[in-house]
C-alpha positions as CSV (number, residue, x, y, z in Angstrom):
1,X,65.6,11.1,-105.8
2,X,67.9,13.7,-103.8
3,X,71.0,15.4,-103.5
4,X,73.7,13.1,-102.8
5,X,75.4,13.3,-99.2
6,X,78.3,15.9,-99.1
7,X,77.3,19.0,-100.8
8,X,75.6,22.1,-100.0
9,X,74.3,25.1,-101.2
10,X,75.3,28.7,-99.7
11,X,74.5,32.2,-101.1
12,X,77.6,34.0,-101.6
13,X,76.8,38.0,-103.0
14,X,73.9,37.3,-105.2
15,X,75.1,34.1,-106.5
16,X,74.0,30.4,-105.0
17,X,76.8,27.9,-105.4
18,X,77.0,24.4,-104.6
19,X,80.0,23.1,-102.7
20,X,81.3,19.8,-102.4
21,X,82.3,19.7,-98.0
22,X,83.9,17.2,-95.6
23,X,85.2,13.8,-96.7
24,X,83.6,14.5,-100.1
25,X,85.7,17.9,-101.1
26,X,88.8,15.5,-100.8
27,X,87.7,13.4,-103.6
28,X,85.4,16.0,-105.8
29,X,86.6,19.9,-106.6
30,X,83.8,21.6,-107.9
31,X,81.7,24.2,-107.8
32,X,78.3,24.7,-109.2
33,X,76.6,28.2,-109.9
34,X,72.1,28.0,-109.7
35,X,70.2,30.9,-110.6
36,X,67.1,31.5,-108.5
37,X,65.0,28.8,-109.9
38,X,68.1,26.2,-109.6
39,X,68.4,27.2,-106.1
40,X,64.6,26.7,-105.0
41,X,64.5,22.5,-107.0
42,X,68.0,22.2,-105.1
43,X,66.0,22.5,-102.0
44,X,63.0,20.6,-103.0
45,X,66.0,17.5,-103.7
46,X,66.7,18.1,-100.1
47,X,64.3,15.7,-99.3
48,X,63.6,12.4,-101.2
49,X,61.2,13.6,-104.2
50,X,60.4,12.7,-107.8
51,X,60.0,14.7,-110.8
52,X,56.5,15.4,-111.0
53,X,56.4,16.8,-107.5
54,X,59.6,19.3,-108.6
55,X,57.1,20.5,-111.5
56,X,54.3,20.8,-109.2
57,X,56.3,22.5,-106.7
58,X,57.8,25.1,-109.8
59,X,54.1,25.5,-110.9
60,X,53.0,27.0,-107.8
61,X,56.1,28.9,-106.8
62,X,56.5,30.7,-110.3
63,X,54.3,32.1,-112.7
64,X,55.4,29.5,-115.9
65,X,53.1,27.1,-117.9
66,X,53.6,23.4,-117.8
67,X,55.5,22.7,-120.3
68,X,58.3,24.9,-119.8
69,X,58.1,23.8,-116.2
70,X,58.4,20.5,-117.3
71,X,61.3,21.3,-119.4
72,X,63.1,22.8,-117.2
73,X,62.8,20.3,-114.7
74,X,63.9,17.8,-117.2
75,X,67.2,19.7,-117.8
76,X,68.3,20.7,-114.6
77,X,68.1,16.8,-113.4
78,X,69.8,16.4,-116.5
79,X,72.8,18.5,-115.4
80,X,72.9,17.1,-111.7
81,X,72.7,13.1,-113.4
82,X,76.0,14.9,-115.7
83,X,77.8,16.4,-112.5
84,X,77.3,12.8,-110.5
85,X,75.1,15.0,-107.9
86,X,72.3,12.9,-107.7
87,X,71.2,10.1,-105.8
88,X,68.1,8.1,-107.3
């Protein structure tokens, strides 16, 4: 899985914020705030990757036990499948 064609992610003040751009903001308007840890598994889904490498990936860059890093792996894919921003 990955992010779908036509958004990106930029860092505007201290906020990250996902923006839909070229033939894709004609058909979607939205914006989508990440905290830090939203920010670092978008750019894991900037290549093609599956779900146990996003936990492995959260498990080495931040100091959290599996399960919560399970969790919230399991969420945030949850919101992206909600918001139609990813491609599996």
């Amino acid at each position: 899985m990955k992010i779908k064609d036509g958004f990106i992610m930029n860092k505007v003040g201290s906020q990250h914020v996902v923006v839909p751009v070229g033939e894709t903001s004609m058909k979607r308007h939205c914006m989508v705030r990440l905290n830090g840890t939203g920010a670092f598994l978008w750019g894991q889904l900037a290549a093609d990757t599956v779900e146990e490498e996003l936990v492995q990936a959260l498990l080495a860059e931040y100091a959290v036990d599996e399960g919560t890093a399970r969790a919230d792996v399991a969420a945030f894919l949850g919101k992206l499948r909600d918001t139609d921003l990813l491609d599996e």
